[in-house]
N, C-alpha and C positions, 0 to 999 in steps of 0.2 A: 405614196407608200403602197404596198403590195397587200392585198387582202382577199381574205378566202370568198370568190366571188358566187353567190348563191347562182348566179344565172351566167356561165362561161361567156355564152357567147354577146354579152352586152356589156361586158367586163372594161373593151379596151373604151369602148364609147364613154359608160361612167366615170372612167378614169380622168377623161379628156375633161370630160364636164364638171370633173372637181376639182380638178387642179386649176382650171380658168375662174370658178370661183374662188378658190384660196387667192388669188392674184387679185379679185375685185375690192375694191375701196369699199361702196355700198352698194348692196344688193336691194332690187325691186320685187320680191318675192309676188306673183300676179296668178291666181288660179282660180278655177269654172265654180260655181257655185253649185253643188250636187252633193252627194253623200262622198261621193270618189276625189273629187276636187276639194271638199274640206279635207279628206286623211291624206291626199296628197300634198298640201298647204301645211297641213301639222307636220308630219314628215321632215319635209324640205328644214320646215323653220326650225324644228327640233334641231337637224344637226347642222344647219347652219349656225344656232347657236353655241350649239357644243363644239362645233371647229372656231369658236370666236370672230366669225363672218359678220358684223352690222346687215342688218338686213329690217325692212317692211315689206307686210303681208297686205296684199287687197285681195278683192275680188272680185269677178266681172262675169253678169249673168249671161253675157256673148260675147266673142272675141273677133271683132268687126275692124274695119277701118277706124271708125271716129273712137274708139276703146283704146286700138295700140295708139296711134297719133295722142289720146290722153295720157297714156303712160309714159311716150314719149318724152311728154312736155315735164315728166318729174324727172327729168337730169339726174338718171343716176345711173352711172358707169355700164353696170349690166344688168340686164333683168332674164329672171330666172321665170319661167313658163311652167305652170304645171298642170297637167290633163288638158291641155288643150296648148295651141300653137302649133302642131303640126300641118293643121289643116290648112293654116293662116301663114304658113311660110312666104308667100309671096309678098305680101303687105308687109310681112315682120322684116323682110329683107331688104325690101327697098331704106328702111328707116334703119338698118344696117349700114347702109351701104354710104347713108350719110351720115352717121356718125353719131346719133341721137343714142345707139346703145350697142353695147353686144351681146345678143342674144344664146341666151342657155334653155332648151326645150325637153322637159322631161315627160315623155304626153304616149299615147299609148293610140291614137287617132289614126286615119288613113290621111297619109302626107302631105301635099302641094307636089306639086311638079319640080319646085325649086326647093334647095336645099342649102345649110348653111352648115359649117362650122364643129358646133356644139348641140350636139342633136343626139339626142336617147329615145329610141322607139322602137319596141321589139319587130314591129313589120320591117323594119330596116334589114334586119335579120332573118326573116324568114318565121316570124315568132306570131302568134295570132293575138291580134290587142283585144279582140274582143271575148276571146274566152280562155287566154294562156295568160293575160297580164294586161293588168289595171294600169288606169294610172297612179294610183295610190302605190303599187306594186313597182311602179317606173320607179317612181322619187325613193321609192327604198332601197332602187338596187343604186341611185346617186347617195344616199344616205351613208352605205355600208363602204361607197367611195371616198368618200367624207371622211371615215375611220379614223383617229388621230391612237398617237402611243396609248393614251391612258385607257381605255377603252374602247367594245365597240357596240356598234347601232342594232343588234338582232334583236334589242325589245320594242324598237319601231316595227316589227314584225306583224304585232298586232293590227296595230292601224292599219298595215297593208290588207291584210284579210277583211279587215270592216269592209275597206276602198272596195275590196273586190268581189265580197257578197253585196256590197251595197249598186254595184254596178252590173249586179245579175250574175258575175259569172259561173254562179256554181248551181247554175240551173237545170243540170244535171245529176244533181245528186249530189256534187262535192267538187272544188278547184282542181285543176285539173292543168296540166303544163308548168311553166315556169312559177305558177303560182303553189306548187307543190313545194318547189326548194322555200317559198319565203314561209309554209304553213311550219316545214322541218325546223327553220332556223325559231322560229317563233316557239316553239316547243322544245329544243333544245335551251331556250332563252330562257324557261320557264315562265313565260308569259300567254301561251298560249295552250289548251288542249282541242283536239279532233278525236271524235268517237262516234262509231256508229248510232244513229240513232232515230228515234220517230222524226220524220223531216215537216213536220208542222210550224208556221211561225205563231211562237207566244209562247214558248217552253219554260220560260223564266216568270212571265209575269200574268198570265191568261190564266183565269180559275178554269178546269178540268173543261165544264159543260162550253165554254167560249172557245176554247180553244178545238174542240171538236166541232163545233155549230160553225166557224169561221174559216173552217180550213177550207180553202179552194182549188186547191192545186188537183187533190183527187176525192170526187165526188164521192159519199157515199150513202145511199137513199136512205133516207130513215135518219141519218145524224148531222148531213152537209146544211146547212142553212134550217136546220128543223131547232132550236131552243127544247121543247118536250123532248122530242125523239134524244138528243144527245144525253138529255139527264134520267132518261129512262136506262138507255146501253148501260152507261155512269154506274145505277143502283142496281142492277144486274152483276154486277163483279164479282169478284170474293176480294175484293180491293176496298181498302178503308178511303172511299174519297170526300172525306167531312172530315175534320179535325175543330173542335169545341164551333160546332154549328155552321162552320165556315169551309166553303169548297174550296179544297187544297189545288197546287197545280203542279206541273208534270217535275219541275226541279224542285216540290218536296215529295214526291213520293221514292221508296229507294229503287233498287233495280231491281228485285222481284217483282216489286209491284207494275215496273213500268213494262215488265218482261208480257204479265199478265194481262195488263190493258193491249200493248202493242198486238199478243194474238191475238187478244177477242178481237179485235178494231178489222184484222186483215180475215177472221172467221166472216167476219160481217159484211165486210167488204167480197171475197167469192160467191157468199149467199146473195148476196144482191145484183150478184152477175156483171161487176166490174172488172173490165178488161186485166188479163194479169201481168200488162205492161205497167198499169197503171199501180195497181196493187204495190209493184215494187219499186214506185217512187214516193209508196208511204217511209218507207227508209231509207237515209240518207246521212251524209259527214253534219255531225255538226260542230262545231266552232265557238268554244269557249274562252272568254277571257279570265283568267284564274285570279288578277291581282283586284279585280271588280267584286261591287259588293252579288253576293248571290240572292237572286229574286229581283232584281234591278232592270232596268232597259241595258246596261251598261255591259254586263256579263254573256250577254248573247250577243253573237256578232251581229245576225239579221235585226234584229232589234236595235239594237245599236246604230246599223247604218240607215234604218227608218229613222229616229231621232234626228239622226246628223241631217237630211233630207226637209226634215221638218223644222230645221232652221234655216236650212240657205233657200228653197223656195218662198220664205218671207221678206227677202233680202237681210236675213240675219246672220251669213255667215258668219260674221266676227264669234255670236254664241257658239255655234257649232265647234270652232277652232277653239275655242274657251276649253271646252269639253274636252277636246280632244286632249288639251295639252293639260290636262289636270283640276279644274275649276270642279268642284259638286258643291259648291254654294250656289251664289247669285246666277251663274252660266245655266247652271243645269238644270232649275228650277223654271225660268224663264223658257228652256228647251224643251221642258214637260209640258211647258202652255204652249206654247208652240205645237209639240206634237199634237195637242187635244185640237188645238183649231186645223191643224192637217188633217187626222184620220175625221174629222166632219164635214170638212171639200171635199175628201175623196169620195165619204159615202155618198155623198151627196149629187157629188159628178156623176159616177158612175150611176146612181138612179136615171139620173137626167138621161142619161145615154140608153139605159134600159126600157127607156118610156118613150122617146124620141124615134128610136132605131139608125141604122145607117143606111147607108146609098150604094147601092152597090154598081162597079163599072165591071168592065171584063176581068182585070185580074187583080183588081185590090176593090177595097170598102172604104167610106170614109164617114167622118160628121161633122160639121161644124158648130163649134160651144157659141162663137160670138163671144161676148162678157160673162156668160152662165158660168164659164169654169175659168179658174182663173191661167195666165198663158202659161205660167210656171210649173203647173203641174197640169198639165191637162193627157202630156207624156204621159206621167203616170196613171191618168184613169186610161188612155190607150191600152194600154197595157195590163191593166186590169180588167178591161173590158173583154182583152182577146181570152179572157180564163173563163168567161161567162159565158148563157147563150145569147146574148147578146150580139155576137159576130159569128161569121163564120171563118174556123180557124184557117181553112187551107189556102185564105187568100192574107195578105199583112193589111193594117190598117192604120188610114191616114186622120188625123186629128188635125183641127184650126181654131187656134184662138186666138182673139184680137191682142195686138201686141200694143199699141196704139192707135191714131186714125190715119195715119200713112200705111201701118204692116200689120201680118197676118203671122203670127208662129204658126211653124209647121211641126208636128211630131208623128213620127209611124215606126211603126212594132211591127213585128215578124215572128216566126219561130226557128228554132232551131231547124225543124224536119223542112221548113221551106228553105233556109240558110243550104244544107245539103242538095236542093236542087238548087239554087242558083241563086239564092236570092238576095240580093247587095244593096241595099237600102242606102247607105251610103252614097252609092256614084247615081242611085237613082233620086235621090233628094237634091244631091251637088247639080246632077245634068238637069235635073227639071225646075230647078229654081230659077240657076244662069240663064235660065231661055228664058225666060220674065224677068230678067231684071233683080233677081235676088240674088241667096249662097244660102249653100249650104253643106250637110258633112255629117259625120258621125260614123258608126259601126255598120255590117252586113246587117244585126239583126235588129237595130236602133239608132236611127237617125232623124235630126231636125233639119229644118230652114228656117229661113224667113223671105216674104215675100211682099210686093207690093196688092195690095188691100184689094185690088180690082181684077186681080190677073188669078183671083182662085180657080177659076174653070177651066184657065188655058195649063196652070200649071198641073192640073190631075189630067188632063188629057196626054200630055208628055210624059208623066209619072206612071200612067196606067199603059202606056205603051214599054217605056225602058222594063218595066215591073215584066211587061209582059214579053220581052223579047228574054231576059233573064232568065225565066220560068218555061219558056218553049222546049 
């Protein structure tokens, strides 16, 4: 049936790939474990269920040979891909071609060589996965495919935003491209609001002085990492930030008050002689979920896809998806513990990394955790590392953690201002693994591998060249 397509030009693709699901007996619903890959998983399953489609949902921390050859082996008519398989087309295809399934790929990844069928991926189009559309964003635009008479899918809208703050994209200040039309639809839905505002993560749940002391995106002497310095700025106000003894936090205070705080913060900020680039990524889009309770991890998108993050890096997807599709009992409680044991690997990584240092080659940095960090998230203290002094930004950085005693996970970070000169993380993780014996894949500005356990030196040697022919 014909439906108002948020994203035109990926309209005829979703169509294809929902109508070969409505034809499916049962569906293997199979997707990445990460913040983007659970809201992509809820998604899918949501309106698979709502078109009355049988379907299960797994998850897979890699999407490798011996993974699909698993899924393979669960005989079931088609399996639906989500945020990943595109990279994997080659392997997915052969197990095509004999008949184990027919493959539906809703993934937002840089491609394979080889192509199949049933295939949704905004690069197809001309469309950028890594900062115009999630995969979280993909399975919406197959969701709103989906559409039956009784209803339609725009309050999946939500989860697509989570997918896509939770996949970095709006690390610019605010989503940007086709992730525009899913923020409108989400807002017309009333499921969703966007508003300017202080671009700090912990607006919902971070008392006043944490939420300032913790902010790292933009430095500011006197309150960035200083505890005192923040609650001194704080009692300087003419801002009530104590309510019966207790420091309130940014979503109670109303919009005078936060109008108040926001100038002192950016007074403070030119007096301290912060660049006035940076200044004005202290404000930015934020992303409210409106049917969530208010002061929750839930009602902030960014928060929300930390959460979701902090279930699938323990191999807990299933909670994650719990969450997603409605659970604040038993799911979300368990997701709370969860998160407490995430944000104390991270800080914890990241010390290690602060205290260790990195290695630096001609045009990338690297470190190896060994077991200190765990391989799951070790990405993410990359990437946290590149916001500290800890690295130096103008070159991306490479991370290793033991993945078992055979391999080596590979993850490496970039920035955007390098992305703009050339720099494709992606074909440089994919080319420098293959030449040892691994794979790999991902985005310009984030991508993994995996490698065999012996070949770390020959692979940063290839890696620090392609890195550096990119960058020339």
């Amino acid at each position: 049936m014909a439906v108002a397509a948020p994203v035109p030009d990926l309209a005829d693709r979703a169509t294809d790939c929902a109508d070969r699901l409505r034809e499916a007996g049962r569906v293997l619903l199979a997707s990445h474990i990460d913040a983007d890959g659970i809201t992509s998983a809820a998604i899918a399953s949501t309106a698979l269920a709502r078109a009355g489609i049988d379907h299960e949902v797994v998850f897979e921390k890699q999407l490798d040979a011996d993974s699909i050859a698993g899924l393979a082996a669960r005989e079931f008519d088609v399996a639906l891909f989500t945020d990943f398989g595109s990279g994997q087309l080659d392997v997915i295809a052969d197990h095509e071609d004999r008949g184990d399934f027919v493959p539906v790929i809703a993934d937002h990844h840089q491609p394979a060589d080889r192509d199949t069928r049933y295939h949704l991926n905004p690069l197809l189009e001309g469309i950028d996965g890594a900062s115009e559309l999630s995969g979280a964003g993909t399975s919406y635009l197959l969701a709103r495919a989906l559409e039956g008479p009784d209803g339609d899918n725009r309050d999946l809208a939500a989860l697509a935003v989570v997918g896509a703050v939770g996949d970095m994209q709006n690390s610019d200040g605010g989503l940007v491209g086709a992730n525009e039309s899913i923020v409108a639809d989400g807002v017309d839905a009333g499921v969703l609001e966007a508003r300017t505002d202080l671009d700090l993560y912990g607006r919902q749940t971070r008392p006043l002085p944490k939420l300032l002391e913790y902010a790292s995106d933009v430095k500011i002497p006197g309150i960035s990492n200083d505890e005192a310095g923040a609650i001194s700025f704080l009692t300087e106000l003419d801002v009530d930030v104590k309510r019966d003894g207790e420091w309130r936090r940014w979503v109670d205070l109303d919009a005078e008050e936060r109008q108040t705080l926001a100038s002192a913060l950016m007074r403070r900020a030119v007096a301290s002689g912060v660049p006035s680039e940076r200044i004005e990524a202290l404000a930015g889009t934020s992303y409210t979920l409106v049917d969530e309770e208010p002061g929750t991890e839930l009602r902030d998108v960014s928060e929300f896809s930390t959460l979701l993050n902090a279930t699938a890096r323990y191999e807990r997807g299933d909670v994650g998806l719990a969450v997603c599709l409605g659970d604040r009992g038993d799911a979300l409680a368990e997701a709370r513990r969860l998160l407490r044991t995430h944000r104390r690997n991270l800080s914890e990584g990241l010390q290690w990394v602060k205290n260790e240092g990195v290695t630096h080659e001609d045009h990338l940095q690297w470190f190896d955790a060994g077991s200190r960090i765990r391989e799951t998230i070790v990405g993410i203290v990359a990437g946290m590392a590149i916001g500290s002094p800890a690295v130096d930004r103008s070159k991306p950085v490479i991370a290793f953690a033991e993945e078992n005693a055979e391999e080596l996970k590979v993850s490496s970070r970039g920035s955007h201002a390098l992305v703009r000169r050339g720099l494709d993380l992606s074909t440089a993780m994919r080319e420098a693994s293959q030449a040892v014996g691994g794979d790999g894949g991902g985005h310009d500005v984030a991508a993994g591998a995996t490698i065999p356990i012996d070949q770390r030196d020959a692979f940063l040697a290839e890696a620090d060249r392609v890195v550096g022919d990119q960058l020339s």
